[in-house]
KEBANU-946475 format. One record per residue (C-alpha): residue in one letter; residue number from 1; x, y, z. Coordinates in steps of 0.001 Angstrom, whole numbers, plus 524288, in hexadecimal, padded with zeros to 5 digits. Layout:
KEBANU-946475
aa->A	i->NUM	X->X	Y->Y	Z->Z
...
END
This chain:
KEBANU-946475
aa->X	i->1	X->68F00	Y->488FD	Z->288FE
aa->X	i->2	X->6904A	Y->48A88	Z->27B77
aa->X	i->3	X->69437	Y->497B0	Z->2748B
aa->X	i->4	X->68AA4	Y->49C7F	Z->26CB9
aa->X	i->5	X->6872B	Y->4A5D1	Z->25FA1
aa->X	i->6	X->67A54	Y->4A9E0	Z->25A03
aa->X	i->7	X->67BED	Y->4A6C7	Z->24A79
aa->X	i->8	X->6739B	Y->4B151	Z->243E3
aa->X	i->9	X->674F4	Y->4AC85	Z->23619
aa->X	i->10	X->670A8	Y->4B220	Z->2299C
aa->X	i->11	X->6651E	Y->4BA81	Z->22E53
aa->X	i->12	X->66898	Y->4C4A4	Z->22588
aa->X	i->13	X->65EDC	Y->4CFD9	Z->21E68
aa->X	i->14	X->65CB7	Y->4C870	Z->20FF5
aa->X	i->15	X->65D47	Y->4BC2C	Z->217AC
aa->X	i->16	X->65178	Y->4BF71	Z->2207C
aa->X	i->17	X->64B18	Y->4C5F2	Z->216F5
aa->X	i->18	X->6499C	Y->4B831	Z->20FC7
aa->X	i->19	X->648A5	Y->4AE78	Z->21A50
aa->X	i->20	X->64169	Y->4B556	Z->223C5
aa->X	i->21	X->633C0	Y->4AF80	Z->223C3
aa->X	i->22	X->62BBD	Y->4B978	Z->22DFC
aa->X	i->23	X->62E09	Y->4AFC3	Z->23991
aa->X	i->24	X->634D7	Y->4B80F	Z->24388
aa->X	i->25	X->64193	Y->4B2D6	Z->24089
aa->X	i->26	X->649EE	Y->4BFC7	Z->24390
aa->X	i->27	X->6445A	Y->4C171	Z->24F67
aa->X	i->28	X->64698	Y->4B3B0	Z->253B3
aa->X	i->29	X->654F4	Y->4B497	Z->24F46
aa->X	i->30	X->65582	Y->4C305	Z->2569C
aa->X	i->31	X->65096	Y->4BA07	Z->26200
aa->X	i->32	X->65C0C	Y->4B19B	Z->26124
aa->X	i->33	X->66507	Y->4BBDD	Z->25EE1
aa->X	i->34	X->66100	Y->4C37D	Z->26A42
aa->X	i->35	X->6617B	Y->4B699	Z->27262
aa->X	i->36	X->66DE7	Y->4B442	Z->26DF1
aa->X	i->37	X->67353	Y->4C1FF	Z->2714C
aa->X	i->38	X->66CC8	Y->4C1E5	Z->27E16
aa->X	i->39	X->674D1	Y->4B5B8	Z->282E6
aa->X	i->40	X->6806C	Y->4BA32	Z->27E17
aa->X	i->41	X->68279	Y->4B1B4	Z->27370
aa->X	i->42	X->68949	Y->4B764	Z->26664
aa->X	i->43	X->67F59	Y->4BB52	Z->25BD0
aa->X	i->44	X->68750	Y->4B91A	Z->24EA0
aa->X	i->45	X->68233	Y->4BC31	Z->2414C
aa->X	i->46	X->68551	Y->4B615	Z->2348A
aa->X	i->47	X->68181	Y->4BA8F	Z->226AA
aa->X	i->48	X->68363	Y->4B576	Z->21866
aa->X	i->49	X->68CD4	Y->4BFC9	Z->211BD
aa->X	i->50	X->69065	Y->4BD39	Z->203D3
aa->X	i->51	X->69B76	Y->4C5AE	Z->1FF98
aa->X	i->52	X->69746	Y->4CD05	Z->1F281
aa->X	i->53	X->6A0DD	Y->4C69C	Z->1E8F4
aa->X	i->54	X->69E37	Y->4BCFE	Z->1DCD3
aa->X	i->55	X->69FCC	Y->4AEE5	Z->1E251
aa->X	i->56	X->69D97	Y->4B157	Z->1EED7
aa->X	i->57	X->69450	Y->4A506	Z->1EF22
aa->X	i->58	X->695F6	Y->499F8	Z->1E739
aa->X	i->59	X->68968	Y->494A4	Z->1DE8E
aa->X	i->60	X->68ADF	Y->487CE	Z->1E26E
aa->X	i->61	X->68625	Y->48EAF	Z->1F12D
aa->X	i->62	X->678C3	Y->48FDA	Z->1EBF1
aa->X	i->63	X->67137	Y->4953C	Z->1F824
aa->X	i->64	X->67C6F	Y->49FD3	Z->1FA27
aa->X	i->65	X->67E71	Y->4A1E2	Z->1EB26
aa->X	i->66	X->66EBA	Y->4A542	Z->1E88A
aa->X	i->67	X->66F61	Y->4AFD2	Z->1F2C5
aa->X	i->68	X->679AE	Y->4B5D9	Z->1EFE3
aa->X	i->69	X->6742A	Y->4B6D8	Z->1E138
aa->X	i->70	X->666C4	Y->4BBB0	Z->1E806
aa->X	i->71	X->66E55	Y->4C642	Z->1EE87
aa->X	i->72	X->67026	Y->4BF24	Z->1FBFF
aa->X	i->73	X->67A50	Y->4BFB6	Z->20544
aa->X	i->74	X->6830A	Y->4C9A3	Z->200AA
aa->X	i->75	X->68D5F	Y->4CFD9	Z->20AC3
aa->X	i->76	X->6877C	Y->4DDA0	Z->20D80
aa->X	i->77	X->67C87	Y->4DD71	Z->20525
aa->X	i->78	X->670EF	Y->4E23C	Z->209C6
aa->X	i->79	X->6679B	Y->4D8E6	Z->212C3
aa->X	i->80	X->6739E	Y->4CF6F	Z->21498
aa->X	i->81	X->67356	Y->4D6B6	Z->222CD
aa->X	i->82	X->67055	Y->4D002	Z->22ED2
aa->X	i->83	X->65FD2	Y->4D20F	Z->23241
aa->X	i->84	X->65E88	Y->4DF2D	Z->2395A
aa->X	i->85	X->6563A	Y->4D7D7	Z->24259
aa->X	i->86	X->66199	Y->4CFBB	Z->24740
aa->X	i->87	X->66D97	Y->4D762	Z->2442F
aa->X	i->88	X->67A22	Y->4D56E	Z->24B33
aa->X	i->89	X->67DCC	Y->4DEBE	Z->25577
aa->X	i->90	X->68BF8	Y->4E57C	Z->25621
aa->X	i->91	X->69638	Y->4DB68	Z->25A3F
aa->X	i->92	X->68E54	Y->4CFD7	Z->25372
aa->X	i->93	X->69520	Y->4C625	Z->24BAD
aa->X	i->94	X->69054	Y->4C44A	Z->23C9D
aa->X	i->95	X->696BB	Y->4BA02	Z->23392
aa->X	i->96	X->695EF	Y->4BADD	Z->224E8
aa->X	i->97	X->6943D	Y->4AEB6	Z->22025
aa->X	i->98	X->69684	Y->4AB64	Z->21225
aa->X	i->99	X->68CC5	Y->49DBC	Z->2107B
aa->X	i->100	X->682CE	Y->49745	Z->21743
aa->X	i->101	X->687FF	Y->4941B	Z->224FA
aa->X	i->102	X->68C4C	Y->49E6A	Z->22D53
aa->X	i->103	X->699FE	Y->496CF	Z->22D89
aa->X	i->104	X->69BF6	Y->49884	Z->21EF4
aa->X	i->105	X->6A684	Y->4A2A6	Z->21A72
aa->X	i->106	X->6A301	Y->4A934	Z->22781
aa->X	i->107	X->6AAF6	Y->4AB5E	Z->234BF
aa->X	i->108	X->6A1CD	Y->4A559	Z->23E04
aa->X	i->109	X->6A941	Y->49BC2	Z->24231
aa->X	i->110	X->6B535	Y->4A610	Z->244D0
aa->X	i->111	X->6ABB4	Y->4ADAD	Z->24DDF
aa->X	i->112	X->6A57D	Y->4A194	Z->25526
aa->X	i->113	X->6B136	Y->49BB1	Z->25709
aa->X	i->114	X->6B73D	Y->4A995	Z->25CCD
aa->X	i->115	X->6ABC1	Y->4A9B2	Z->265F4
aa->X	i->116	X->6AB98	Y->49D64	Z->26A12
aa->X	i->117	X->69E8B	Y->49A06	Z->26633
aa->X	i->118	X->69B6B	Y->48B45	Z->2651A
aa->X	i->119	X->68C4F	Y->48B77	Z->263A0
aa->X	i->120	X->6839E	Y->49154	Z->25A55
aa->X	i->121	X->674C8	Y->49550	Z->258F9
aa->X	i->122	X->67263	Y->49860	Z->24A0F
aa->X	i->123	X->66742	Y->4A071	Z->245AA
aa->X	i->124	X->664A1	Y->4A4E0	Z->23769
aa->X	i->125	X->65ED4	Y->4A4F9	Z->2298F
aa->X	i->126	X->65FFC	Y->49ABE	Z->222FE
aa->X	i->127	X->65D1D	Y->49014	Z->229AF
aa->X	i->128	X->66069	Y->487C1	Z->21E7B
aa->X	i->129	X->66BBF	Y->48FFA	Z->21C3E
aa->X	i->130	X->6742B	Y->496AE	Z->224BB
aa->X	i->131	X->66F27	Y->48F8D	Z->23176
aa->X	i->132	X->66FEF	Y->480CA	Z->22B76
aa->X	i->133	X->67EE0	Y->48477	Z->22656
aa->X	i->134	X->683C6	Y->488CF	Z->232C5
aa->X	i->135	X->67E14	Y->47EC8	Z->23BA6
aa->X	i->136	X->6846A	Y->4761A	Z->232A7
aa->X	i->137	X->69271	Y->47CB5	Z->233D6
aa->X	i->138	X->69036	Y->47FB4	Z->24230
aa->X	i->139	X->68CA4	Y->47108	Z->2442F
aa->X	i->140	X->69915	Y->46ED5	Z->23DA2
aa->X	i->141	X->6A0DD	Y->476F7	Z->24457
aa->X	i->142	X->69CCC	Y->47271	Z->253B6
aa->X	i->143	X->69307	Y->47DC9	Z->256BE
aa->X	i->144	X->6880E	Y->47BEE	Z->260B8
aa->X	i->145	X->67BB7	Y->48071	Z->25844
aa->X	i->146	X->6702D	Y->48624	Z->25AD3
aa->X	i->147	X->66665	Y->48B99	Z->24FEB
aa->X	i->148	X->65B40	Y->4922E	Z->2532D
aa->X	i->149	X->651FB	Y->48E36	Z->24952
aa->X	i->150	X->64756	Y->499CC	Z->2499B
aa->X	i->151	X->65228	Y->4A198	Z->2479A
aa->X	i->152	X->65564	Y->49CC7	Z->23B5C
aa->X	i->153	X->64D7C	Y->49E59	Z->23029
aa->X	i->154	X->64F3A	Y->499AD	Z->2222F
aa->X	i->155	X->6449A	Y->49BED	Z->21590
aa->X	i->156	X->64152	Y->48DB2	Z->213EC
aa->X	i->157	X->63A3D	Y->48AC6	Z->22311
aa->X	i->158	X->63A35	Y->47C94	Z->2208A
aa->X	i->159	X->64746	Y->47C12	Z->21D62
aa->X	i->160	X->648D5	Y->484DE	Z->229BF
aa->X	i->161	X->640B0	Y->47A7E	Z->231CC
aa->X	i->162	X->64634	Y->46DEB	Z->22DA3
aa->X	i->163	X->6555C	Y->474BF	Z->231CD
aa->X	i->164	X->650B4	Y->478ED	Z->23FAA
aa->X	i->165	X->647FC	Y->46CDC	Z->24317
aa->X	i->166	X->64D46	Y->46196	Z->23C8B
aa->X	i->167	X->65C4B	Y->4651E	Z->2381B
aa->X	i->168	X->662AB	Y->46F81	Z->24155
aa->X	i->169	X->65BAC	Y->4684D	Z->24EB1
aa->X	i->170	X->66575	Y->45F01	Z->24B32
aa->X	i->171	X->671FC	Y->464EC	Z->2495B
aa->X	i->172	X->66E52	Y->47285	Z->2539F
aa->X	i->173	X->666EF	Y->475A7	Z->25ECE
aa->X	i->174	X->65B94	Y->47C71	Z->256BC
aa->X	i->175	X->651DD	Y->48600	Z->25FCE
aa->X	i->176	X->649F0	Y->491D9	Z->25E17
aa->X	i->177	X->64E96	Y->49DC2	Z->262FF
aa->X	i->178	X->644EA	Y->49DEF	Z->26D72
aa->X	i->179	X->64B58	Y->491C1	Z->2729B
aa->X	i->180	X->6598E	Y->49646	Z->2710E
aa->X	i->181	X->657AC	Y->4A537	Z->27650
aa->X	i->182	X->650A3	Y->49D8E	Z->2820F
aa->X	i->183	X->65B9B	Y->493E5	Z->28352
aa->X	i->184	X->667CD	Y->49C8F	Z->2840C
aa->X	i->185	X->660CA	Y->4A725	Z->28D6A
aa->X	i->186	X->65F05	Y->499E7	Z->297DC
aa->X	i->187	X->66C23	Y->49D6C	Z->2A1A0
END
């Protein structure tokens, strides 16, 4: 059987507070979390952390470039914390990663490697974003993959839909977390 990790990625406050379109989507992800947790499988958290120094992002990175000139994604600023409605709990892992896939400028591979994990489910916002660039470097890099689609969430839903129906079905076993939090309780 494969070793697994929960990827909770980017679900941090400003993050939410602009993608989060009403639907339940915290409490699904708390569902997966709690799923997760309940069979024993690692919960680990990534975040975008921009160190507060000129040139920190290039402008040729335009998606990372115009947030950090909105004020995005600085390391310790306020709302760049993980949701309080999902936080980590003491003794969880949380990568800072530095651009779009968790993989980038991050240690993730360090600690997944050091835990012998070999398969993982990917939740997060966005879907266009941070999910898409890490199923591509996870595809790359041999990982079984799971992404559980209604618990990622991005601000353009068609976008969203066309990457879990069409593109990541694919490339990834892509469920709900219904499906998944049934599947891993079966013995």
């Amino acid at each position: 059987m494969a070793n697994s990790a929960l990827l909770v990625m980017d679900v941090q406050q400003q993050i939410v507070d602009i993608a989060d379109d009403g639907s339940g989507y915290l409490s699904r992800l708390r569902k997966a979390i709690d799923g997760a947790r309940t069979q024993g499988i690692p919960v680990i958290y990534v975040v975008i952390a921009l160190r507060p120094v000129p040139g920190e992002v290039s402008l040729r990175n335009k998606v990372v470039s115009a947030a950090v000139q909105a004020g995005l994604f600085t390391e310790g600023a306020p709302g760049t914390e993980i949701h309080p409605d999902i936080a980590p709990r003491p003794g969880d892992v949380v990568v800072a990663k530095r651009r779009g896939s968790a993989f980038s400028g991050s240690d993730l591979d360090l600690v997944l490697r050091a835990r012998d994990i070999d398969s993982l489910v990917l939740t997060g916002i966005a879907t266009s974003g941070v999910v898409l660039h890490t199923v591509c470097r996870a595809n790359d890099l041999d990982f079984r993959l799971t992404v559980l689609v209604d618990a990622c969430l991005d601000t353009d839903p068609e976008v969203h839909r066309f990457l879990t129906e069409t593109l990541f079905p694919q490339w990834v076993n892509a469920v709900t977390v219904d499906d998944w939090v049934e599947a891993i309780a079966r013995p």
